[in-house]
Legacy VTK file of the C-alpha trace (Angstrom):
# vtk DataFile Version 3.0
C-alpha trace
ASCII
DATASET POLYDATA
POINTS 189 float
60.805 -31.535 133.494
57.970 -33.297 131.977
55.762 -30.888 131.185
58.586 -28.772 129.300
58.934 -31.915 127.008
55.367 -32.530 126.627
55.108 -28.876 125.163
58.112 -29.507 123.362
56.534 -32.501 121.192
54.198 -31.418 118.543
53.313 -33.131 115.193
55.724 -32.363 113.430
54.663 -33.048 109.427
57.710 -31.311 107.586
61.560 -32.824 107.895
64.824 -32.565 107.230
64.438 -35.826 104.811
68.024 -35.907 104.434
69.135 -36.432 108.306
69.227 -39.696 108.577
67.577 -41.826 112.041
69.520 -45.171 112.611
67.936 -48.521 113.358
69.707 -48.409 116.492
67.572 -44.771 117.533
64.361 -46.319 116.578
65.304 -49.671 118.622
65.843 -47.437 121.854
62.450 -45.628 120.952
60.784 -48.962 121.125
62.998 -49.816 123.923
60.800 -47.080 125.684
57.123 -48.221 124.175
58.220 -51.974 125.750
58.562 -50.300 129.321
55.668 -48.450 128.909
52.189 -49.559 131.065
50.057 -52.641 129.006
46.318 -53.084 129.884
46.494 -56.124 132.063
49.963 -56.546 131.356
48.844 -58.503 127.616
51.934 -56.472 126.092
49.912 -57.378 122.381
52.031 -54.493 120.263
54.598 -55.395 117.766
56.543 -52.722 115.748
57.751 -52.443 112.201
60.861 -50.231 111.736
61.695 -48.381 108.634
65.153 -45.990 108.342
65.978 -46.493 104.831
64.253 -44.989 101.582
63.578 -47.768 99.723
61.002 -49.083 102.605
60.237 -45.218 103.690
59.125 -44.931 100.128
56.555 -47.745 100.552
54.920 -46.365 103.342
54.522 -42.901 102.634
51.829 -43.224 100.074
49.517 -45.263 102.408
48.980 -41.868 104.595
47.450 -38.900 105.153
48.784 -35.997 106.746
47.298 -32.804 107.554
43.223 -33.330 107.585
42.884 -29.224 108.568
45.151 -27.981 105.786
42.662 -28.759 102.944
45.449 -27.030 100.381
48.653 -29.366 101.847
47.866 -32.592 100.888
51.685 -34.459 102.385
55.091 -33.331 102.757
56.818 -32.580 99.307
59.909 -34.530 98.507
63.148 -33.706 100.580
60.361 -32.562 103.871
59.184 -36.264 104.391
60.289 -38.530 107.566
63.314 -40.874 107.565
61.814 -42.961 109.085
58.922 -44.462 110.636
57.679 -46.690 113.623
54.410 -48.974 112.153
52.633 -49.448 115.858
50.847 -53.387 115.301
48.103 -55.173 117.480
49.497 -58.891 117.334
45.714 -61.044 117.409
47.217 -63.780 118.509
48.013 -61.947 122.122
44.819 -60.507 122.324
41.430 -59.777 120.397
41.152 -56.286 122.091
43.426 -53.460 122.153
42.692 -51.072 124.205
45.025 -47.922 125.066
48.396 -49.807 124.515
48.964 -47.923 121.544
48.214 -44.636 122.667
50.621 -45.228 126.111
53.395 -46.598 123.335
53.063 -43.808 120.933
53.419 -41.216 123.072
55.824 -42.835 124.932
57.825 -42.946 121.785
57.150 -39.489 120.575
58.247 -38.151 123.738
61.658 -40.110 123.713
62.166 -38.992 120.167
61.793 -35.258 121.381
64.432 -35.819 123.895
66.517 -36.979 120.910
65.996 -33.683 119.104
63.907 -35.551 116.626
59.867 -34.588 116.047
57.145 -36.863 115.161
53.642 -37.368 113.685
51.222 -39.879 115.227
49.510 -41.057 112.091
45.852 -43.166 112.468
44.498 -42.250 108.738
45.949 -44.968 106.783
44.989 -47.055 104.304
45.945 -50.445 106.195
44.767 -52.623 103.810
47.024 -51.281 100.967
50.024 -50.734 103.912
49.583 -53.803 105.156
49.936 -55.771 101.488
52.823 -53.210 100.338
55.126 -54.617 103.535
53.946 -58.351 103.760
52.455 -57.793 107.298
51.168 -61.322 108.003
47.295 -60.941 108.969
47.528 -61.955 112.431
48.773 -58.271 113.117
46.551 -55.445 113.183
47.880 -51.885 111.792
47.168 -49.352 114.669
49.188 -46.323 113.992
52.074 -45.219 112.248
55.028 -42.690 113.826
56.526 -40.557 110.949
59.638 -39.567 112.678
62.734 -37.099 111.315
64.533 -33.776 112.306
61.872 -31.337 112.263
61.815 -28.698 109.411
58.834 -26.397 110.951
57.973 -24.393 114.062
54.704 -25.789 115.587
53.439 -23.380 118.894
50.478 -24.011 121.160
47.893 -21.357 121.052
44.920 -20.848 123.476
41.354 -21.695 121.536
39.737 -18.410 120.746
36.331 -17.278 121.483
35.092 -19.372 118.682
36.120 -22.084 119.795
38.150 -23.739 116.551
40.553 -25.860 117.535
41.699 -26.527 113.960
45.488 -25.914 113.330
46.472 -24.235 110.765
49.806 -22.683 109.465
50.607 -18.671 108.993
51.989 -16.644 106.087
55.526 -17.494 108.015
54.846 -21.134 107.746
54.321 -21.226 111.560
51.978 -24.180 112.276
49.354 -22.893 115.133
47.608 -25.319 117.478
44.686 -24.348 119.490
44.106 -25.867 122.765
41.238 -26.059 124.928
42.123 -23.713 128.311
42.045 -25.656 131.292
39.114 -24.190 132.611
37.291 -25.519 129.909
38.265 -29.144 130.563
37.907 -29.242 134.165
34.383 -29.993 135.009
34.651 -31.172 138.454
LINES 1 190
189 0 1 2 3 4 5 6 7 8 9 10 11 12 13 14 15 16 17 18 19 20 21 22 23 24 25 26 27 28 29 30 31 32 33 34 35 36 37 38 39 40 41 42 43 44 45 46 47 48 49 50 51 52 53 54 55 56 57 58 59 60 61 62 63 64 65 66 67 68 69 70 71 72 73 74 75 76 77 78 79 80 81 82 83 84 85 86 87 88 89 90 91 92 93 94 95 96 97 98 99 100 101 102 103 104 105 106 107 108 109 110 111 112 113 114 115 116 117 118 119 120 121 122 123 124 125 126 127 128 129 130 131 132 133 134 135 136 137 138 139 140 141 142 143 144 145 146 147 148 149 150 151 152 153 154 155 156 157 158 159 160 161 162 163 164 165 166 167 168 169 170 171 172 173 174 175 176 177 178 179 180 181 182 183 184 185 186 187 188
């Protein structure tokens, strides 16, 4: 059922490094971003794939991971993805993208849960520097970047106390804690 996977995927940030994720996995993940709904049909998104360590290796720098966890600044060596999906607005398609990479991301994170892989939908990048360190020709815009790998952590979904924080955080277990907004709170009409 859908909602069982949607609870299922989480952000994962911590991996099994060492488990590797073909070219062939990350092909049917995109595979599943190409079906997915376009605004007005424009299909503008272009993807750059990344399985081995040598390219891995040149992305990782370029993001940041964890903005709550002000003491975790990335995953350590032998914890980070094998590989990622770089999510690109092509300018030549269209000016404006709208939602398409939103829809394609979670599109793909969901098929990589299926898989029994995690991911991390990353938007604080440094695109410029990214962008340079792969030779992305200009005409493409860096939207977002899946980190994607065998997850090494337990993430769970927790209701947002009566303070309202919504920042996760992680326990003494290294249990990473989510609060989310009840439903009741959400609903306003």
């Amino acid at each position: 059922m859908i909602r069982d996977l949607i609870i299922k995927s989480r952000s994962n940030r911590r991996f099994y490094q060492e488990v590797a994720i073909e070219p062939e996995t990350l092909k049917e993940l995109v595979e599943l971003a190409r079906l997915s709904p376009s605004a007005g049909n424009l299909q503008p998104l272009k993807y750059v794939l990344a399985c081995d360590p040598e390219k891995n290796a040149l992305i990782f720098p370029y993001l940041a991971w964890a903005g709550y966890l002000k003491d975790w600044p990335a995953p350590d060596e032998g914890e980070r993805p094998s590989a990622y999906i770089i999510i690109l607005g092509d300018r030549e398609v269209s000016r404006s993208i709208d939602c398409d990479h939103g829809i394609a991301a979670q599109s793909i994170l969901l098929g990589a849960t299926e898989m029994g892989l995690g991911g991390c939908m990353i938007g604080s990048i440094q695109r410029k520097r990214l962008q340079e360190a792969l030779d992305i020709p200009p005409r493409f815009e860096i939207l977002l970047v899946l980190a994607l790998g065998k997850p090494k952590e337990r993430v769970v979904i927790e209701t947002v106390g009566s303070d309202g924080d919504i920042k996760y955080w992680r326990d003494s277990d290294d249990v990473h804690h989510v609060p989310k907004r009840a439903l009741e709170e959400i609903v306003i009409g």
